[in-house]
DRENDO-1510 file (C-alpha; in Angstrom, 1 decimal, always signed):
<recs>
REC; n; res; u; v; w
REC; 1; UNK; +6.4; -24.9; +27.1 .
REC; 2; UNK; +6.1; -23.9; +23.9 .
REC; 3; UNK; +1.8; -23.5; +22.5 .
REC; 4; UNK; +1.2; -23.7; +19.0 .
REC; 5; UNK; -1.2; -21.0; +17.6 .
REC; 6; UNK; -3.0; -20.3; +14.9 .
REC; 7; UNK; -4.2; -16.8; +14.5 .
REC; 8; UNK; -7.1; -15.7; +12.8 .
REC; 9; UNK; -6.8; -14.0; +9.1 .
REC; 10; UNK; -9.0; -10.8; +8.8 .
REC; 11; UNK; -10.2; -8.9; +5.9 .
REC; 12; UNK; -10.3; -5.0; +5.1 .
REC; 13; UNK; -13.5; -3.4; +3.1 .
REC; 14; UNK; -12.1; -0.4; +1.2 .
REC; 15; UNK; -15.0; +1.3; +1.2 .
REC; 16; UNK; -15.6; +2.8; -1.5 .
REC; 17; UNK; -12.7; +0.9; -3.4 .
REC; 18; UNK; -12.8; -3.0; -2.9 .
REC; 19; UNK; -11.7; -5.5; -0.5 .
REC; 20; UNK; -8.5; -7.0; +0.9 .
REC; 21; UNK; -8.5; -10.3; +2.5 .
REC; 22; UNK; -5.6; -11.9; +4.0 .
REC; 23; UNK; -6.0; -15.8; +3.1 .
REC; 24; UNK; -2.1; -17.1; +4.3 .
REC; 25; UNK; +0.7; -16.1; +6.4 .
REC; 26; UNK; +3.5; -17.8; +6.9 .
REC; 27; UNK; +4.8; -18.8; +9.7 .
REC; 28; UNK; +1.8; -19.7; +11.0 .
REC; 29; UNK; +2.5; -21.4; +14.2 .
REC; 30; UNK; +3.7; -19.0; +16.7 .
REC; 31; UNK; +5.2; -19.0; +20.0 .
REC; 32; UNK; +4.3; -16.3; +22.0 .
REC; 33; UNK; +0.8; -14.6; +21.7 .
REC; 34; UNK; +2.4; -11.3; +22.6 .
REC; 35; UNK; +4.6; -11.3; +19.9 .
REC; 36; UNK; +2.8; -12.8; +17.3 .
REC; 37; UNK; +4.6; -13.4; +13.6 .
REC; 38; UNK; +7.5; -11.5; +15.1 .
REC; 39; UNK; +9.3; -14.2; +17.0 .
REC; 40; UNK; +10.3; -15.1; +13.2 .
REC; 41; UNK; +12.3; -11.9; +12.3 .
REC; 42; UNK; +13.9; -12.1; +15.8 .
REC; 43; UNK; +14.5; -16.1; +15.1 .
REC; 44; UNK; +16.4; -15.5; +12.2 .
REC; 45; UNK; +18.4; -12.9; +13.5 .
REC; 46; UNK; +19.6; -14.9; +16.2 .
REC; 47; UNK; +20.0; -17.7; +13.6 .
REC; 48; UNK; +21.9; -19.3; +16.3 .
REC; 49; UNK; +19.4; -19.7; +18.9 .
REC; 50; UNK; +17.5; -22.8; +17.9 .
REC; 51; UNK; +14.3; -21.5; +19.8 .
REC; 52; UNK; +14.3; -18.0; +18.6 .
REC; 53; UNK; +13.6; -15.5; +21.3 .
REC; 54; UNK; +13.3; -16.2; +25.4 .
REC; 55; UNK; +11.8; -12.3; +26.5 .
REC; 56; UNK; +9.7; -9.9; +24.8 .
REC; 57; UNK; +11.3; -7.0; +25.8 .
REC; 58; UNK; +15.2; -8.2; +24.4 .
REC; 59; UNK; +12.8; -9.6; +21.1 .
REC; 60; UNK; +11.5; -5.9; +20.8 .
REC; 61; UNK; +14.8; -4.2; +21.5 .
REC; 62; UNK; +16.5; -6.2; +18.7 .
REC; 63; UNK; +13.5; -5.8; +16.0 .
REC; 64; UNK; +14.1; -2.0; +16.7 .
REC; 65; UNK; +17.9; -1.9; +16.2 .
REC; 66; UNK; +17.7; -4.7; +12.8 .
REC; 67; UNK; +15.3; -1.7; +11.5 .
REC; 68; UNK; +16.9; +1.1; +12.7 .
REC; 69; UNK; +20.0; -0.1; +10.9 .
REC; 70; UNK; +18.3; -1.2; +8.0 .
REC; 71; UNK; +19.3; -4.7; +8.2 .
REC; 72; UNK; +16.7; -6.5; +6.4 .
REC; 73; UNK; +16.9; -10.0; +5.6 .
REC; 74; UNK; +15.2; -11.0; +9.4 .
REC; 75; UNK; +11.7; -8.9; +8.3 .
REC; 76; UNK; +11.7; -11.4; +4.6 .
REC; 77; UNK; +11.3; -14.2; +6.6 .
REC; 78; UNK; +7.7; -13.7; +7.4 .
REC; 79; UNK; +5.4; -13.8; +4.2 .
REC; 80; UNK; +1.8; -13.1; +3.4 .
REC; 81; UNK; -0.8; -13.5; +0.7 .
REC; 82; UNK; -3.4; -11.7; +0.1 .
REC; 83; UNK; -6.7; -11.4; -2.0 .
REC; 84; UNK; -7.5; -8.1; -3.2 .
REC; 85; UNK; -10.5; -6.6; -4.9 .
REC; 86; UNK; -9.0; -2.7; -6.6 .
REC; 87; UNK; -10.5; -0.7; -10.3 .
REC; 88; UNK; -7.3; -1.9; -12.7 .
REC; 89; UNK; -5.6; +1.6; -12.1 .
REC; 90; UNK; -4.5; +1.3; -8.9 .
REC; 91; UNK; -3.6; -2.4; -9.4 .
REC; 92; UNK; -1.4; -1.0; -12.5 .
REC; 93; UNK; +0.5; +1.1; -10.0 .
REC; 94; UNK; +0.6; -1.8; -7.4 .
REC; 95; UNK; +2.1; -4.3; -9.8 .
REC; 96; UNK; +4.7; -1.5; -9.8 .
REC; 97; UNK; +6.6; -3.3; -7.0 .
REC; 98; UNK; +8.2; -5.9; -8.4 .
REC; 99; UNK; +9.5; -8.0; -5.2 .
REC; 100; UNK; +6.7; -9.7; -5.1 .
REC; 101; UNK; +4.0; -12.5; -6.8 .
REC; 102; UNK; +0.8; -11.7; -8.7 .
REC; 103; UNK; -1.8; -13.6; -9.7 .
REC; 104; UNK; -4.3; -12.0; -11.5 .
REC; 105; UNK; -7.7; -13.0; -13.0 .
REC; 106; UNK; -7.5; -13.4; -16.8 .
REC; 107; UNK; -9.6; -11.3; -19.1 .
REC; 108; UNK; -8.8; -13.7; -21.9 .
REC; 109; UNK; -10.7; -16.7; -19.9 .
REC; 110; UNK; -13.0; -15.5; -18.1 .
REC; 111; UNK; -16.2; -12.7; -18.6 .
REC; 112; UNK; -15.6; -9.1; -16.6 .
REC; 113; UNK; -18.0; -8.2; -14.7 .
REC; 114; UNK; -20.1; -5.3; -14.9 .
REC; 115; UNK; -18.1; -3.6; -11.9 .
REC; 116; UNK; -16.7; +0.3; -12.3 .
REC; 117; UNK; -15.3; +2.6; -9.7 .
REC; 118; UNK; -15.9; +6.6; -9.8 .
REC; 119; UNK; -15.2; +8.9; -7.4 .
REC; 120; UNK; -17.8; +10.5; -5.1 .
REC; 121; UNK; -16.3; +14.2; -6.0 .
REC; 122; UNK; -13.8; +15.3; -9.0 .
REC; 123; UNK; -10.0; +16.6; -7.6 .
REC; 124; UNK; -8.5; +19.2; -9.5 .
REC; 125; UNK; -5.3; +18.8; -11.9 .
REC; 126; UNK; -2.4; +20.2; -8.9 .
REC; 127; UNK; -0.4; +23.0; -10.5 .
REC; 128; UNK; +3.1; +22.1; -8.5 .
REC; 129; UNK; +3.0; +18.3; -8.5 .
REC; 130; UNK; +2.4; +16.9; -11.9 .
REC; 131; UNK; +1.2; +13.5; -11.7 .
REC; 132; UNK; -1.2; +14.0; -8.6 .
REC; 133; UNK; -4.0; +16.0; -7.7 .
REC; 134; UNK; -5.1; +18.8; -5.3 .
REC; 135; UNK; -8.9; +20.2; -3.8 .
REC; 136; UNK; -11.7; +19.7; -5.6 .
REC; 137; UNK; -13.2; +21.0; -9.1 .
REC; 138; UNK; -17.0; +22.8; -8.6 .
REC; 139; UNK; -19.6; +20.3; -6.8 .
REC; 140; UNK; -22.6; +20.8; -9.4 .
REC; 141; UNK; -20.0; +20.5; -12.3 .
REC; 142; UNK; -18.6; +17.3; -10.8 .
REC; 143; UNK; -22.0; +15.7; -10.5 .
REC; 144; UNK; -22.3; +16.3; -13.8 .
REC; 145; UNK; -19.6; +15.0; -14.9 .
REC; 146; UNK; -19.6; +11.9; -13.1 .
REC; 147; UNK; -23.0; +11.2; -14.4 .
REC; 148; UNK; -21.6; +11.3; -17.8 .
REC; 149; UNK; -19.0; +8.8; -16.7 .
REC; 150; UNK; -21.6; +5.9; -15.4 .
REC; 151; UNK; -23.5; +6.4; -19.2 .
REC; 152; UNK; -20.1; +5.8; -20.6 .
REC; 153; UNK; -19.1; +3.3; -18.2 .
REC; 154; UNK; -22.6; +1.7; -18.7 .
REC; 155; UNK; -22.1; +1.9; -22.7 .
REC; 156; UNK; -18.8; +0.7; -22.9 .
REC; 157; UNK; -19.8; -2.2; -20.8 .
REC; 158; UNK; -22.9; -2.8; -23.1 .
REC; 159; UNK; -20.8; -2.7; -25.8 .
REC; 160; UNK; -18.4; -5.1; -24.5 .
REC; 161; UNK; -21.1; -7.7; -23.7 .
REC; 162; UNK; -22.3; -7.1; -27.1 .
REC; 163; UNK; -19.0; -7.8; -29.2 .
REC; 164; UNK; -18.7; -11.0; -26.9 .
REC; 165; UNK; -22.2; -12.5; -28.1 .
REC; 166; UNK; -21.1; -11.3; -31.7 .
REC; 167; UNK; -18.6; -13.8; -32.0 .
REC; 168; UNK; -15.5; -11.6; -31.1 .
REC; 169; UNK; -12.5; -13.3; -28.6 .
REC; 170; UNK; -12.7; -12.5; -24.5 .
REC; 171; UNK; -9.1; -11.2; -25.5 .
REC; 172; UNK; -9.8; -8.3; -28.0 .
REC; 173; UNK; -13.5; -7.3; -26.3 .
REC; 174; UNK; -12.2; -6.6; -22.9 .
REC; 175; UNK; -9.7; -3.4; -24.6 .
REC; 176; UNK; -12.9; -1.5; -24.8 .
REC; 177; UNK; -13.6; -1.5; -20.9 .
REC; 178; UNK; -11.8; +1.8; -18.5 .
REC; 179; UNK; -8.8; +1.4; -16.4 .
REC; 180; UNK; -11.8; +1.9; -13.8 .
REC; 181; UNK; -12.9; -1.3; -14.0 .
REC; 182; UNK; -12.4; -3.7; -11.1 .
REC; 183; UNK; -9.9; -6.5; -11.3 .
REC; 184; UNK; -8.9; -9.2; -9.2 .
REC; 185; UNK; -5.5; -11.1; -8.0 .
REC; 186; UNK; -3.8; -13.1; -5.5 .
REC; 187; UNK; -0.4; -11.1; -3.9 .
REC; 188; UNK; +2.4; -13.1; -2.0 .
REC; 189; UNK; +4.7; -10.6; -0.1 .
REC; 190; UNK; +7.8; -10.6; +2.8 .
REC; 191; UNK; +6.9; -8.1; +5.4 .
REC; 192; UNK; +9.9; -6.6; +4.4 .
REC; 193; UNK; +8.7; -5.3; +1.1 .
REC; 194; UNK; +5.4; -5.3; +2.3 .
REC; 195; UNK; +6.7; -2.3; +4.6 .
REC; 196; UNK; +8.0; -0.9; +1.7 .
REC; 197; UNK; +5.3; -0.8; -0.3 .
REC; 198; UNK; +3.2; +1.2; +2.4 .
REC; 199; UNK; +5.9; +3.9; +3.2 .
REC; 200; UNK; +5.6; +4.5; -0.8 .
REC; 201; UNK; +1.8; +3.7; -1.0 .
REC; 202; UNK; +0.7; +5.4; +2.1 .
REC; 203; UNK; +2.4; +8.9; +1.5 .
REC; 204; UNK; +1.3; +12.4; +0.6 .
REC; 205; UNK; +2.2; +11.8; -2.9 .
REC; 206; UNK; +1.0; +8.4; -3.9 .
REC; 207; UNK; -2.5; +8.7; -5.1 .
REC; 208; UNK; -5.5; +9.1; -3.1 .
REC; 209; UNK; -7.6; +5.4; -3.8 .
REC; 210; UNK; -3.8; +3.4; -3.7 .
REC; 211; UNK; -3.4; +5.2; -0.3 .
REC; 212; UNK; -6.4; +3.9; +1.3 .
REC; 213; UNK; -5.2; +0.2; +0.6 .
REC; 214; UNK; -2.1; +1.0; +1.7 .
REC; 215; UNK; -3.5; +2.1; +4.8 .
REC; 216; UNK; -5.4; -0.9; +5.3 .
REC; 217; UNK; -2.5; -3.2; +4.8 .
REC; 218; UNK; -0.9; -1.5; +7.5 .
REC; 219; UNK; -3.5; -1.9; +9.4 .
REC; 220; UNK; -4.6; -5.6; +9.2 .
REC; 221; UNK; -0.3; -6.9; +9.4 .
REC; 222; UNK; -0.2; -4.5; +12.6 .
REC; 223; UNK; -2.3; -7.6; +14.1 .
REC; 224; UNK; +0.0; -10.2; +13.7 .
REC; 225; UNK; +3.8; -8.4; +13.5 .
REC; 226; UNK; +3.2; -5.3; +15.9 .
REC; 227; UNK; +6.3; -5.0; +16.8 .
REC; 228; UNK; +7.8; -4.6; +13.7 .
REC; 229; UNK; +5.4; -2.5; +12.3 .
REC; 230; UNK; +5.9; -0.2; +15.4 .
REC; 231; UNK; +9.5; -0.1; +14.5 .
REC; 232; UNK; +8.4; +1.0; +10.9 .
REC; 233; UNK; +6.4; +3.6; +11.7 .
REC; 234; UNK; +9.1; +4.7; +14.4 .
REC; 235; UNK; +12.6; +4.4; +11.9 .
REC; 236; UNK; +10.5; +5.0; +8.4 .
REC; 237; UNK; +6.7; +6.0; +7.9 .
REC; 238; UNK; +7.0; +9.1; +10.7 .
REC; 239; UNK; +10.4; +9.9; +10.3 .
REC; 240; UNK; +11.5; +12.5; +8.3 .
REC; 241; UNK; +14.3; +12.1; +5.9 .
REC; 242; UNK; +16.6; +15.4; +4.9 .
REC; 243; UNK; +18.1; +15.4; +2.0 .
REC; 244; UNK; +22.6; +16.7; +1.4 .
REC; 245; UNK; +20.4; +19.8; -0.3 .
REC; 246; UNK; +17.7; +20.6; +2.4 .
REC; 247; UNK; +21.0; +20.2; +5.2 .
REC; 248; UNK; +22.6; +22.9; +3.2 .
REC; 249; UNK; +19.7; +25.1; +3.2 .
REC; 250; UNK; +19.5; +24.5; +7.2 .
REC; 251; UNK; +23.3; +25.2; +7.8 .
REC; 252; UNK; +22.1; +28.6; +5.9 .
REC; 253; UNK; +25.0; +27.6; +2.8 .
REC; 254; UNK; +22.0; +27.4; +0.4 .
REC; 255; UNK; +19.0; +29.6; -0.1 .
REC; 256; UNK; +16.2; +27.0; -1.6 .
REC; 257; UNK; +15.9; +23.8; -3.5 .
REC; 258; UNK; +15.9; +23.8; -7.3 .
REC; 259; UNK; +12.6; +22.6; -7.8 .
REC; 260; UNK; +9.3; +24.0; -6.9 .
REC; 261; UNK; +8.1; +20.4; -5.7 .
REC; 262; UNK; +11.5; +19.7; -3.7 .
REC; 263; UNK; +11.2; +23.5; -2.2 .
REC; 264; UNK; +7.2; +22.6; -1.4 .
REC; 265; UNK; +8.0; +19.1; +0.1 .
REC; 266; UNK; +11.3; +20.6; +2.0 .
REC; 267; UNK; +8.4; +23.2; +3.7 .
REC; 268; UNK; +6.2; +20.4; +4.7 .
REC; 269; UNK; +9.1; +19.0; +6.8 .
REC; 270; UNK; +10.3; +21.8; +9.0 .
REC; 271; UNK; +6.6; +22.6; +9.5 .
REC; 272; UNK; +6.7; +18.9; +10.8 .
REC; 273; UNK; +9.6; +20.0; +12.7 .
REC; 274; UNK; +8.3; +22.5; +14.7 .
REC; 275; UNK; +5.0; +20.7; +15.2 .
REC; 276; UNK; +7.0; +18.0; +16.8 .
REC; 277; UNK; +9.3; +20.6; +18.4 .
REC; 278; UNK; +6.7; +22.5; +20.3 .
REC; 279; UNK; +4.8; +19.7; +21.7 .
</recs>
């Protein structure tokens, strides 16, 4: 017989970030507490079967093959939403990902509170990649500067409660606060971009803070779809991926990839690769 339960919805502190707190998932009603929310990707994979699955072992060996073989459409059928607390820059690289819903709290209606992230030590500018960041700059002359950036956080917010009470519009006052500044919004996503979004979120080359949320998102849906998450970190988030140019190199037909941060991340997987290999 068939028992209808409802799971519990957990919440993640990101400490020193912000929060995420899962407040929907849908379905809701499962019908094995062993599988959890994956009964639904199996279900509509075996769109003929009006009762989904009948053993958890054939459920998980077909989860593994739809992933392995990248067929996707099963994994959108389960959906979540979430409520998440993040400093505006890493929600302006979330929002990013465009298969999904946002709702975020309105600057134009409502006051901003007198929130601000800053980070405990300073990273260094990292000479091969660009856009990201590497070690750490001088300890004494990061505590220095970060003091400087609470007097400025602290001034621009007095300043920004101060052109409020003068009469100027929620609208135009809220430009003068930093991108680290904490917002608020409401996120509704399918597991299937959700997985997405951590394989990109939760790698060496996303950004530090973004990373730890992306870590907790794959923590909290591993409680309710563990099997496909399993599979995801089995077909995508461990595997490594080789590129025509990187087989080249291996075959010995090429000597080195054209880019210093292709040549750098092409070193980081064979060193992977013989990790693995030697255990």
């Amino acid at each position: 017989m068939n028992k209808n339960i409802i799971l519990p919805l957990v919440s993640k502190i990101i400490k020193p970030l912000g929060f995420i707190k899962l407040v929907d998932i849908s379905p809701r009603i499962i019908y094995d507490g062993n599988l959890n929310c994956d009964y639904a990707v199996a279900e509509a994979a075996r769109v003929s079967y009006s009762s989904g699955t009948k053993k958890v072992n054939n459920d998980e060996s077909l989860i593994n093959y739809l992933y392995s073989n990248e067929h996707t459409t099963p994994f959108e059928m389960i959906t979540f939403k979430f409520h998440i607390k993040a400093p505006i820059f890493v929600v302006r690289q979330w929002q990013r990902h465009r298969m999904s819903t946002y709702n975020e709290i309105s600057g134009r209606y409502s006051i901003i509170e007198e929130t601000f992230w800053y980070p405990e030590q300073l990273r260094k500018q990292s000479i091969i990649n660009n856009q990201g960041s590497c070690g750490f700059i001088d300890k004494q002359k990061s505590d220095q500067l970060i003091n400087h950036w609470k007097k400025h956080l602290q001034n621009s917010y007095k300043l920004y409660n101060h052109s409020i009470n003068s009469g100027v519009s929620r609208e135009l006052a809220r430009t003068i606060l930093p991108l680290n500044t904490y917002t608020e919004f409401y996120w509704k996503i399918d597991l299937h971009n959700l997985l997405r979004f951590i394989k990109l979120r939760n790698d060496n080359h996303a950004q530090e803070e973004i990373r730890a949320y992306a870590s907790a998102l794959n923590e909290i849906i591993k409680i309710y779809c563990p099997i496909s998450v399993k599979a995801f970190e089995n077909y995508s988030k461990n595997s490594i991926k080789l590129s025509a140019e990187e087989i080249e190199i291996i075959r010995g037909s090429k000597k080195e990839i054209s880019s210093k941060s292709g040549n750098a991340d092409f070193k980081k997987k064979l060193e992977l690769l013989l990790i693995n290999l030697k255990k």
